[in-house]
PDB file of N, CA, C and O in Angstrom:
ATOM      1  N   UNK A   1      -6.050 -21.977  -3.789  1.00  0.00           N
ATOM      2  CA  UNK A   1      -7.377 -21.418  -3.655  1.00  0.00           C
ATOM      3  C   UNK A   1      -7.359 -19.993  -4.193  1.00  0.00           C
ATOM      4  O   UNK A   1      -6.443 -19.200  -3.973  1.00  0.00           O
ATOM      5  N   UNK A   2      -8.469 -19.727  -4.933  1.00  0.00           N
ATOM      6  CA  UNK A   2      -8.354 -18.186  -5.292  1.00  0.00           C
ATOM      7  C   UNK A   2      -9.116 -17.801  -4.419  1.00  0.00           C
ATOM      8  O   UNK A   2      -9.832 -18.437  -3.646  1.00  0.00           O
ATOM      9  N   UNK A   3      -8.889 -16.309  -4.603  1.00  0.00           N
ATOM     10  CA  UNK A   3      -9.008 -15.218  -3.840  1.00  0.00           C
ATOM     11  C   UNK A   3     -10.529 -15.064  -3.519  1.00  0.00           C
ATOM     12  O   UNK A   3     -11.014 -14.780  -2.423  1.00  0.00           O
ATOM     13  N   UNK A   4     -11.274 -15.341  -4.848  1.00  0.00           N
ATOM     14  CA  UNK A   4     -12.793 -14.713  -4.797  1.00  0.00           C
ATOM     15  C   UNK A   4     -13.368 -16.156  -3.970  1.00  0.00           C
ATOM     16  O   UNK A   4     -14.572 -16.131  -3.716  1.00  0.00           O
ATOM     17  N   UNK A   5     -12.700 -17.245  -3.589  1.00  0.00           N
ATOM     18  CA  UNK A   5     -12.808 -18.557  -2.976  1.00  0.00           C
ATOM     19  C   UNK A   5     -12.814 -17.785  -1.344  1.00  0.00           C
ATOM     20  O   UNK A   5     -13.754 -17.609  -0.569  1.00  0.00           O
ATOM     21  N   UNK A   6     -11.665 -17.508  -1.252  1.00  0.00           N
ATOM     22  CA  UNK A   6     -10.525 -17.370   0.346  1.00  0.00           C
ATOM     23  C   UNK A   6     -11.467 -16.238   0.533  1.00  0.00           C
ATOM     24  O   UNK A   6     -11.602 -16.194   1.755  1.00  0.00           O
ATOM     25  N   UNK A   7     -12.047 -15.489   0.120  1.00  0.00           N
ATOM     26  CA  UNK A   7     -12.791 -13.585   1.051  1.00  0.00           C
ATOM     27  C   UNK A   7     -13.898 -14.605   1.615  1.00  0.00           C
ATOM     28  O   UNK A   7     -13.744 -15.169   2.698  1.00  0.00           O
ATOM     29  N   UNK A   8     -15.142 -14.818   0.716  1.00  0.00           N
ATOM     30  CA  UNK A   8     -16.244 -15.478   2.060  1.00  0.00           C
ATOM     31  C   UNK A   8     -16.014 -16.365   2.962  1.00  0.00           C
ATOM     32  O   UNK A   8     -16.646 -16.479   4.013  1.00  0.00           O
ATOM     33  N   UNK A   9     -14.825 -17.243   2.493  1.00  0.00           N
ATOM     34  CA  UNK A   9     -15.148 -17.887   3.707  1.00  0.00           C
ATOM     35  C   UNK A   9     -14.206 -17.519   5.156  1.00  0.00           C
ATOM     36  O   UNK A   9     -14.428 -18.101   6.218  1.00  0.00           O
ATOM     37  N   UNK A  10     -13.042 -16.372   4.985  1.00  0.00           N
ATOM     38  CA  UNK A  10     -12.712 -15.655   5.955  1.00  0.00           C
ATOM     39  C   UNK A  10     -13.380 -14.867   6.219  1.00  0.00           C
ATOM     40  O   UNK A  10     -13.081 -14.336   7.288  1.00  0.00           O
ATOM     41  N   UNK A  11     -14.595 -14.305   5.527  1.00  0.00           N
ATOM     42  CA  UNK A  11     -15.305 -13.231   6.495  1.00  0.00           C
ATOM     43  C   UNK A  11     -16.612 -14.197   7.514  1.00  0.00           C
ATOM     44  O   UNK A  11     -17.301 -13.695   8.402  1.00  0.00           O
ATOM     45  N   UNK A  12     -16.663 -15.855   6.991  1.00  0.00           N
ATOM     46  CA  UNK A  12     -16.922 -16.386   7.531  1.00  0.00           C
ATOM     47  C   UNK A  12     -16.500 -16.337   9.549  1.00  0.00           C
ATOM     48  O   UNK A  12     -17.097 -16.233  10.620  1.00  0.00           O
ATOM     49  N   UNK A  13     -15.416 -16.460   9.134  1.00  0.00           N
ATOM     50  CA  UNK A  13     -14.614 -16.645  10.493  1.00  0.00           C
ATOM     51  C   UNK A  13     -14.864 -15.672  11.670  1.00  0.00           C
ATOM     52  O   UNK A  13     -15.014 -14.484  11.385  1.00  0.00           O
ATOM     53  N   UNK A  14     -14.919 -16.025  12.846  1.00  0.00           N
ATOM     54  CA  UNK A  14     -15.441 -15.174  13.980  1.00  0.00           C
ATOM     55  C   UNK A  14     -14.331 -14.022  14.077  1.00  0.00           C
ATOM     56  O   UNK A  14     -13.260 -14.022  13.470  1.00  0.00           O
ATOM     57  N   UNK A  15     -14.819 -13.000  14.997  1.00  0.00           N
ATOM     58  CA  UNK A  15     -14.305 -11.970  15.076  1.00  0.00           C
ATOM     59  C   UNK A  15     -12.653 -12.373  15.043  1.00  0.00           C
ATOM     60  O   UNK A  15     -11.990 -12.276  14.011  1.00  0.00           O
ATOM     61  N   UNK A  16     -12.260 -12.702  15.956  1.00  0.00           N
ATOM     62  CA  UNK A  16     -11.090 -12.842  17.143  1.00  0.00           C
ATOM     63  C   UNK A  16     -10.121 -13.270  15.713  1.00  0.00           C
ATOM     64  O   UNK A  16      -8.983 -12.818  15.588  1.00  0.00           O
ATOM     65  N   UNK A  17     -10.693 -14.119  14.765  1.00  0.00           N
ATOM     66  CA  UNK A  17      -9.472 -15.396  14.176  1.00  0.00           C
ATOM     67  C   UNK A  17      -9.851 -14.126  13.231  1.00  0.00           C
ATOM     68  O   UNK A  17      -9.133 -13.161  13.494  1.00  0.00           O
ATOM     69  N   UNK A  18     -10.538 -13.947  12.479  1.00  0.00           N
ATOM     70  CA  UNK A  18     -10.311 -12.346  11.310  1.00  0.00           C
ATOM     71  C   UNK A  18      -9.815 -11.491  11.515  1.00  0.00           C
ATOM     72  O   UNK A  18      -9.401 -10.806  10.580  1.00  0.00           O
ATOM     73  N   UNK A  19      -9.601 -11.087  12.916  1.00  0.00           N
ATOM     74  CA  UNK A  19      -8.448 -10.198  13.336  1.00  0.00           C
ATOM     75  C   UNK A  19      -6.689 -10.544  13.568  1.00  0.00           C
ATOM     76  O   UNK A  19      -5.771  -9.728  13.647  1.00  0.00           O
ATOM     77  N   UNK A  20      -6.635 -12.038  13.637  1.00  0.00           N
ATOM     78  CA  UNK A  20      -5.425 -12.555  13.522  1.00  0.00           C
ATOM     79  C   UNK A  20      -4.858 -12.792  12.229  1.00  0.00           C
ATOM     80  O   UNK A  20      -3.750 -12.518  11.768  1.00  0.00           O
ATOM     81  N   UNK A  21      -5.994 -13.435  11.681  1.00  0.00           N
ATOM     82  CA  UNK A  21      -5.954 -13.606   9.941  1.00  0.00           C
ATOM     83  C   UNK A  21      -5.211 -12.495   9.285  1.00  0.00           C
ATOM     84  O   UNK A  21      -4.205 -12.512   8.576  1.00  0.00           O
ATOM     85  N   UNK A  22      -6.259 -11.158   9.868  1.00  0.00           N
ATOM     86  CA  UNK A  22      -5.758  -9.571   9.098  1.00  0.00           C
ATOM     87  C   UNK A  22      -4.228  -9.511   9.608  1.00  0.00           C
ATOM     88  O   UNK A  22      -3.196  -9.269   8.981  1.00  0.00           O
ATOM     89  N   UNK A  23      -4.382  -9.727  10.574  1.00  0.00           N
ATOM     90  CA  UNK A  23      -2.921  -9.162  11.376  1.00  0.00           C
ATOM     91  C   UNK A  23      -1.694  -9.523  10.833  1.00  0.00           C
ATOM     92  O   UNK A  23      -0.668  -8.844  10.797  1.00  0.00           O
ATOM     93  N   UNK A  24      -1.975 -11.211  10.202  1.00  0.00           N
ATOM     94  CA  UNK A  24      -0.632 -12.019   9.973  1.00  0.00           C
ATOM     95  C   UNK A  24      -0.879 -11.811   8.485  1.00  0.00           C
ATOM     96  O   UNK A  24      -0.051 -12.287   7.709  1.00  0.00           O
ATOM     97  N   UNK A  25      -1.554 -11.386   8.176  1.00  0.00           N
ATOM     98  CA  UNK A  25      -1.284 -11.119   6.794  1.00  0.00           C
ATOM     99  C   UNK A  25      -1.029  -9.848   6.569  1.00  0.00           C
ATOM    100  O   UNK A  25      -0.093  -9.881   5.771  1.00  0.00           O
ATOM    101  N   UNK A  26      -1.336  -8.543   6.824  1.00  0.00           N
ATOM    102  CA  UNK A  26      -0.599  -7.341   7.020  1.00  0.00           C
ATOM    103  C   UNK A  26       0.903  -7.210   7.433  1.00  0.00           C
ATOM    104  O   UNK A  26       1.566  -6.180   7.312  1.00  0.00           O
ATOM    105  N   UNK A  27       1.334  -8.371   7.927  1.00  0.00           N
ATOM    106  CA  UNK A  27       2.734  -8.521   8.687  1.00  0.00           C
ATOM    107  C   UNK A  27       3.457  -9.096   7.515  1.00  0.00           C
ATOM    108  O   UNK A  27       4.687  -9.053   7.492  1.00  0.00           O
ATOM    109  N   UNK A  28       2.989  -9.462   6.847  1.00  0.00           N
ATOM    110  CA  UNK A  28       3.341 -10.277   6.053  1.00  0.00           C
ATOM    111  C   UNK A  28       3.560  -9.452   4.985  1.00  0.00           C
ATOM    112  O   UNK A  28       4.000 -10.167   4.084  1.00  0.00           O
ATOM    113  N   UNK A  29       3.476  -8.264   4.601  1.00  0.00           N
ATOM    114  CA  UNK A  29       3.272  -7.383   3.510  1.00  0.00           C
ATOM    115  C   UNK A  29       4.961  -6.347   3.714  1.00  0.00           C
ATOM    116  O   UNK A  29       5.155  -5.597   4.671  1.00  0.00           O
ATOM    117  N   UNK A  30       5.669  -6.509   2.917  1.00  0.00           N
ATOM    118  CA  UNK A  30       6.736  -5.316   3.108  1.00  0.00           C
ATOM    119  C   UNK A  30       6.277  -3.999   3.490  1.00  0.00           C
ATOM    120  O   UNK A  30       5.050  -3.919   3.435  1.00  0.00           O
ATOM    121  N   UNK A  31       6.946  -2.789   3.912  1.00  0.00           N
ATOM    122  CA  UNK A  31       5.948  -1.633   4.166  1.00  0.00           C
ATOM    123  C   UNK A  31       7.240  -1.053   3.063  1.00  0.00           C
ATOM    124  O   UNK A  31       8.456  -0.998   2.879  1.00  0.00           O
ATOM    125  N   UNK A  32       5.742  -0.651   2.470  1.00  0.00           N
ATOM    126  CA  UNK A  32       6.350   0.544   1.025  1.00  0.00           C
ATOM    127  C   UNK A  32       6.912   1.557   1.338  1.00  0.00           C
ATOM    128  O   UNK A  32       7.593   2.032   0.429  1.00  0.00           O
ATOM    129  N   UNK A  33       6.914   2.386   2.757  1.00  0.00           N
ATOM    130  CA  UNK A  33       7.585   3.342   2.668  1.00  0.00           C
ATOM    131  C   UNK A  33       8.683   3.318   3.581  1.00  0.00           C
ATOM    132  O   UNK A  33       9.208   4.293   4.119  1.00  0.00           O
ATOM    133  N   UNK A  34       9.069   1.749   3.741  1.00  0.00           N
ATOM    134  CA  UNK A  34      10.988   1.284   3.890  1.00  0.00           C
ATOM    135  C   UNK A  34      11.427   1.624   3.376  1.00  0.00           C
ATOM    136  O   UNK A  34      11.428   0.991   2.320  1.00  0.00           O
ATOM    137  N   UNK A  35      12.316   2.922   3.346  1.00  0.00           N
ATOM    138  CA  UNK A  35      13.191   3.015   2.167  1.00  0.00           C
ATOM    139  C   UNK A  35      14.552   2.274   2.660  1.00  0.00           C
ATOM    140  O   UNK A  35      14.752   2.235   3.874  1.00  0.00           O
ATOM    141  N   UNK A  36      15.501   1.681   1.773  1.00  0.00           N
ATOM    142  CA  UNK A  36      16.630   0.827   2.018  1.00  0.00           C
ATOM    143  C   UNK A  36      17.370   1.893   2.378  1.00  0.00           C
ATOM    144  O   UNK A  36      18.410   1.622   2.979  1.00  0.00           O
ATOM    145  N   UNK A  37      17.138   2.986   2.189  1.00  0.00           N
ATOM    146  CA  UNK A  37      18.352   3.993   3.415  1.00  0.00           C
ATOM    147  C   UNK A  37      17.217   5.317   3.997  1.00  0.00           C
ATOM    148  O   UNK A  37      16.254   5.950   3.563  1.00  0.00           O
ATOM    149  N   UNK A  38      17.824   5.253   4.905  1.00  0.00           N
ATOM    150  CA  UNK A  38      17.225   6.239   5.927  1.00  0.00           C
ATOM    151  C   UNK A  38      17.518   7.797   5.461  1.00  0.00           C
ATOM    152  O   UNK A  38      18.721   8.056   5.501  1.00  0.00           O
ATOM    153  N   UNK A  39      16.409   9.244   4.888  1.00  0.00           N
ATOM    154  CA  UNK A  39      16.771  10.092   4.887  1.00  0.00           C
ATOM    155  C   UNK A  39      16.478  10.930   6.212  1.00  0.00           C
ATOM    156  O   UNK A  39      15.657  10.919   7.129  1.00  0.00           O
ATOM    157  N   UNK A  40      17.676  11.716   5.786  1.00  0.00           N
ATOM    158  CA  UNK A  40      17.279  13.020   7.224  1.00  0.00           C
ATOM    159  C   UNK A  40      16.472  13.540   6.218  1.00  0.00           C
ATOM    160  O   UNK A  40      16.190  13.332   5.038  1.00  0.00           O
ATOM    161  N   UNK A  41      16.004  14.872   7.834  1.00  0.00           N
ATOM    162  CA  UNK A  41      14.472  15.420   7.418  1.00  0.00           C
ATOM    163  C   UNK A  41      14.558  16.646   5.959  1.00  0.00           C
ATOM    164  O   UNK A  41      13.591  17.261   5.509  1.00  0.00           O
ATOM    165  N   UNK A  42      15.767  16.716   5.538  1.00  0.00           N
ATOM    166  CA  UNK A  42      16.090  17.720   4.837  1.00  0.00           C
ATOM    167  C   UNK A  42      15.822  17.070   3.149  1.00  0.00           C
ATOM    168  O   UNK A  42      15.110  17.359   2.187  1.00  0.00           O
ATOM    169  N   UNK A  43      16.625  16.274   3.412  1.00  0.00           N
ATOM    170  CA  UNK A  43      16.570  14.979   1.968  1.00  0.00           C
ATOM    171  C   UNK A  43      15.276  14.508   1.482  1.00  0.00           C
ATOM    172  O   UNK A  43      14.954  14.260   0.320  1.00  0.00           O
ATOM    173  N   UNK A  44      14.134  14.369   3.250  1.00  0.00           N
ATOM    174  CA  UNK A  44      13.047  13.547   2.421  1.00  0.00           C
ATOM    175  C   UNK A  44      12.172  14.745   2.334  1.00  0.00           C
ATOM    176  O   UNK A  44      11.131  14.464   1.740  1.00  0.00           O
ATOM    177  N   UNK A  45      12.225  15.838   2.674  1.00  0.00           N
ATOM    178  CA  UNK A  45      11.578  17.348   1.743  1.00  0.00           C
ATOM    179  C   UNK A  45      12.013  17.449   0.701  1.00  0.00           C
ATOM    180  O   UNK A  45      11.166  17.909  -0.065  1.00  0.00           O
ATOM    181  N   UNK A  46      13.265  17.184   0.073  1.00  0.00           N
ATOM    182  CA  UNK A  46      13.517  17.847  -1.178  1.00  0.00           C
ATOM    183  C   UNK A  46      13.668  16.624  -1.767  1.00  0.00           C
ATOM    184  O   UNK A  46      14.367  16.770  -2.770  1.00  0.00           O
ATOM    185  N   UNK A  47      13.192  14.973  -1.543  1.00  0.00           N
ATOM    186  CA  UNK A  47      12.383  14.112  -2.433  1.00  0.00           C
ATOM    187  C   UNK A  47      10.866  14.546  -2.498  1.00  0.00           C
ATOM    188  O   UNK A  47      10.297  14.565  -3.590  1.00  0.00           O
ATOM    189  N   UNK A  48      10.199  14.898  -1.319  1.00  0.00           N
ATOM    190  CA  UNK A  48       8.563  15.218  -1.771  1.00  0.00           C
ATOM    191  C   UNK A  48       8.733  16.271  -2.561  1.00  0.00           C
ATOM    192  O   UNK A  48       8.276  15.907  -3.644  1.00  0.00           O
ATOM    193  N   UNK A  49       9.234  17.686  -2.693  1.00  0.00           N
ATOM    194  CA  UNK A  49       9.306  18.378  -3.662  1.00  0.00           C
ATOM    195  C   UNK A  49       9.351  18.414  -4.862  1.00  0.00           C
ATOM    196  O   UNK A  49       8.586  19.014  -5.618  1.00  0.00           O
ATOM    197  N   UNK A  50      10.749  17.416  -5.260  1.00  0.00           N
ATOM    198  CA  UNK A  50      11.030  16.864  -6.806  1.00  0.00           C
ATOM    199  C   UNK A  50       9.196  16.036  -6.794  1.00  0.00           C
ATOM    200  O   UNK A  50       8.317  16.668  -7.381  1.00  0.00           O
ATOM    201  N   UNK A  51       8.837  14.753  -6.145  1.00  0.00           N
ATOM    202  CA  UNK A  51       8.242  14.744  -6.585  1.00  0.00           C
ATOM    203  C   UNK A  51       6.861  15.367  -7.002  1.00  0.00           C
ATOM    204  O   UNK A  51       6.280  15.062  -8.043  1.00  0.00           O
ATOM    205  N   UNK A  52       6.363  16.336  -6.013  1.00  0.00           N
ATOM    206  CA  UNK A  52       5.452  17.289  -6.330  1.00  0.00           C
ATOM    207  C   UNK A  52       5.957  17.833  -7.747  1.00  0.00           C
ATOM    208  O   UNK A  52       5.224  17.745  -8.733  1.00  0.00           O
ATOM    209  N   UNK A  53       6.826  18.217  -7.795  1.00  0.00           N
ATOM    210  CA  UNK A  53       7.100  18.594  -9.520  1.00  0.00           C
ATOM    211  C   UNK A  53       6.781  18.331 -10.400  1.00  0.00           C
ATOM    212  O   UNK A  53       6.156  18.995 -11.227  1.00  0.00           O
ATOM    213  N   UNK A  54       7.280  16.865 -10.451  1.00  0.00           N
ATOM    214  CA  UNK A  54       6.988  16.112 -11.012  1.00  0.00           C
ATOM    215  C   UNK A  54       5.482  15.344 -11.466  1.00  0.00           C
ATOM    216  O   UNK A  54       5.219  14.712 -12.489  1.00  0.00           O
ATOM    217  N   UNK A  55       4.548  15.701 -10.169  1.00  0.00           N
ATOM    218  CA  UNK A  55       3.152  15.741 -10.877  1.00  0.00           C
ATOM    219  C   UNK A  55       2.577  16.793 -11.097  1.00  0.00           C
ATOM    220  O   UNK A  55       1.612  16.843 -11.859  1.00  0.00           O
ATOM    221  N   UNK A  56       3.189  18.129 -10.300  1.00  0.00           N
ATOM    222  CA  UNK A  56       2.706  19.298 -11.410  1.00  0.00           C
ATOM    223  C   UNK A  56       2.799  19.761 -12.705  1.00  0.00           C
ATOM    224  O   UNK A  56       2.002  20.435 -13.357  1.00  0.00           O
ATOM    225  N   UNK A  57       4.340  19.117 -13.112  1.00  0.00           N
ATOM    226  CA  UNK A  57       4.524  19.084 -14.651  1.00  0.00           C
ATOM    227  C   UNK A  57       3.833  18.632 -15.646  1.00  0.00           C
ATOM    228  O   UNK A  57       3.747  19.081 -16.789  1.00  0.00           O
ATOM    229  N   UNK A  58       3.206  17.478 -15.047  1.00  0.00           N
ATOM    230  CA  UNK A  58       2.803  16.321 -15.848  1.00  0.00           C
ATOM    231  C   UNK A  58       3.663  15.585 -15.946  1.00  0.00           C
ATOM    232  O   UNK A  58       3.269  14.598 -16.567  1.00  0.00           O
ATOM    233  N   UNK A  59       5.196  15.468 -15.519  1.00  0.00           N
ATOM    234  CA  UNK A  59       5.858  14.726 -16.202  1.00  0.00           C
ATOM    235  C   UNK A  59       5.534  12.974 -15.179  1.00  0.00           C
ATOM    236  O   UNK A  59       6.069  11.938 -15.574  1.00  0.00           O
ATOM    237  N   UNK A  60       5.076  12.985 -14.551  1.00  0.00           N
ATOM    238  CA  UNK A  60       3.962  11.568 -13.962  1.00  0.00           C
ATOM    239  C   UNK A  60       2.811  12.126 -13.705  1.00  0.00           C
ATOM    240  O   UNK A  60       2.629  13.329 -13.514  1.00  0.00           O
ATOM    241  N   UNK A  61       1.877  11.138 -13.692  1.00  0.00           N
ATOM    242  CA  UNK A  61       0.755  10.927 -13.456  1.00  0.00           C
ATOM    243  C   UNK A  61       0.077  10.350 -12.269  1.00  0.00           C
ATOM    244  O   UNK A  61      -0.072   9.128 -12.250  1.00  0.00           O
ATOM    245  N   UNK A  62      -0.399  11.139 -11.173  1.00  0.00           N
ATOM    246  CA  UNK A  62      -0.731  10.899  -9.910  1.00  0.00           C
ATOM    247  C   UNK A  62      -2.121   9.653  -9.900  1.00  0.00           C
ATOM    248  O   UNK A  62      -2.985   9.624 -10.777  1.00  0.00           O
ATOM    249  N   UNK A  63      -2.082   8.990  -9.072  1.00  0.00           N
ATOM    250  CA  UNK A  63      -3.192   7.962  -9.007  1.00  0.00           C
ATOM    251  C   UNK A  63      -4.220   8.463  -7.815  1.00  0.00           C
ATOM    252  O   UNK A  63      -3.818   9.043  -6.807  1.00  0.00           O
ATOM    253  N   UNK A  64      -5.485   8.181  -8.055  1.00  0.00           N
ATOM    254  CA  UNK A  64      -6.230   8.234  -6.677  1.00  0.00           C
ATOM    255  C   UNK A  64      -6.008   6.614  -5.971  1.00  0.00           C
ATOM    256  O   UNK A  64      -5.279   5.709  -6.376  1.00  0.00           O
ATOM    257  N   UNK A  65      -6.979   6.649  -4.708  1.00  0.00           N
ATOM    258  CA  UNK A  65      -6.849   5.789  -3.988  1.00  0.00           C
ATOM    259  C   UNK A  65      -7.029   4.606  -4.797  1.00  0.00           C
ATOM    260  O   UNK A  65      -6.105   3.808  -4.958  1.00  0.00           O
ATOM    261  N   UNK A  66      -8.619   4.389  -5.518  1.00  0.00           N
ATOM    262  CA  UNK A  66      -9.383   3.988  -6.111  1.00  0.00           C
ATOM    263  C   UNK A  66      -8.770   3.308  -6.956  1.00  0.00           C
ATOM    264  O   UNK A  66      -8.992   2.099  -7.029  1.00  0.00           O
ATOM    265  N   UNK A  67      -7.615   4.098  -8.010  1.00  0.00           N
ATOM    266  CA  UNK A  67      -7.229   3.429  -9.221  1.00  0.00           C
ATOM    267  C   UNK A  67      -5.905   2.952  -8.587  1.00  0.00           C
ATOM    268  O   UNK A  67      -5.704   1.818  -9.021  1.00  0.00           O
ATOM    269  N   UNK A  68      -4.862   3.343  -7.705  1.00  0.00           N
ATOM    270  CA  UNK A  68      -4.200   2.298  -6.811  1.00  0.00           C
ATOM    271  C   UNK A  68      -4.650   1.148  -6.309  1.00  0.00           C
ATOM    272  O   UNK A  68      -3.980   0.127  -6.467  1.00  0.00           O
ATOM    273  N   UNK A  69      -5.627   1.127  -5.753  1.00  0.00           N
ATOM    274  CA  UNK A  69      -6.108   0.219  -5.609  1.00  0.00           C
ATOM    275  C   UNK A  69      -6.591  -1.073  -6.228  1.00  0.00           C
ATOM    276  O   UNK A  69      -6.578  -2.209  -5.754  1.00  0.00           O
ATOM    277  N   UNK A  70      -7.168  -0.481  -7.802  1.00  0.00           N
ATOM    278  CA  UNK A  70      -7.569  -1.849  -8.479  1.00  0.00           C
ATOM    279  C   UNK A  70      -6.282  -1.949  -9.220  1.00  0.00           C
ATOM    280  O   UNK A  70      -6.345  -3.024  -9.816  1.00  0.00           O
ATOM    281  N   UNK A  71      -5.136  -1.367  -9.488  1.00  0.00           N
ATOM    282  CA  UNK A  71      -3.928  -1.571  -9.794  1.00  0.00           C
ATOM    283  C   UNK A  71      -3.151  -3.130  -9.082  1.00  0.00           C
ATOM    284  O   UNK A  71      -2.802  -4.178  -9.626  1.00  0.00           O
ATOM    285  N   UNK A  72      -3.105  -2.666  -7.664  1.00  0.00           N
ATOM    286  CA  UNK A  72      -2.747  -3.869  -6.862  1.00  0.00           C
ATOM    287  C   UNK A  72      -3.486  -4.974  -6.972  1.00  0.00           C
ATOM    288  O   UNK A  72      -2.891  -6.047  -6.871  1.00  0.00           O
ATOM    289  N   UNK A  73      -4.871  -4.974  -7.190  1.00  0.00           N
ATOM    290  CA  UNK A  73      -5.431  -6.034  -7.707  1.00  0.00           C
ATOM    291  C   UNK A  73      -5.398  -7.179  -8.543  1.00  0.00           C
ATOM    292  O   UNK A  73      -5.694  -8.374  -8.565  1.00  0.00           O
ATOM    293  N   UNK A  74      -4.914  -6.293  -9.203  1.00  0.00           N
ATOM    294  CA  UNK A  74      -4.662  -6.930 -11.074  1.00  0.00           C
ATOM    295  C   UNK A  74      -3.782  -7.956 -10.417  1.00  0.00           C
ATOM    296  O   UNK A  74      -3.211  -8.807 -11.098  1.00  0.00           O
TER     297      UNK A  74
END
C-alpha cells in the first residue's frame, strides 16, 4: 500500500488506535542521535563546534526543518 493510500485512512482511525499506530511506528524508527559510542560532555562540545565550523565556513550546508523534511520524504 502506498503511503498517499495508508495517511487517510489512518487518520480515519479513532483517537486511541492513532495514538498506538503513532507510537509503534515511532518505536520503530532508529533514533538518529544514537551514536554507536557514547561521548563525554567534553568530546560532544568539541563535535558541535567542529561542526558549527563547518557551517560557518560554508564548508556544509545547513538544512532547515522544511527542506529536511521533504528530503526524508523522497
Amino acid at each position: 500500500m502506498k503511503i498517499e493510500e495508508l495517511v487517510p485512512e489512518a487518520l480515519r482511525l479513532p483517537t486511541k488506535d492513532r495514538v498506538l499506530l503513532a507510537a509503534s511506528l515511532w518505536d520503530s524508527i532508529d533514533d538518529p542521535y544514537d551514536l554507536a559510542v557514547s561521548l563525554e560532555d567534553e568530546e560532544a562540545i568539541s563535535l558541535a563546534l567542529k561542526r558549527d565550523e563547518e557551517i560557518e565556513s560554508g564548508k556544509v550546508l545547513a538544512l532547515s526543518h522544511t527542506q529536511l523534511m521533504n528530503r526524508l520524504r523522497q
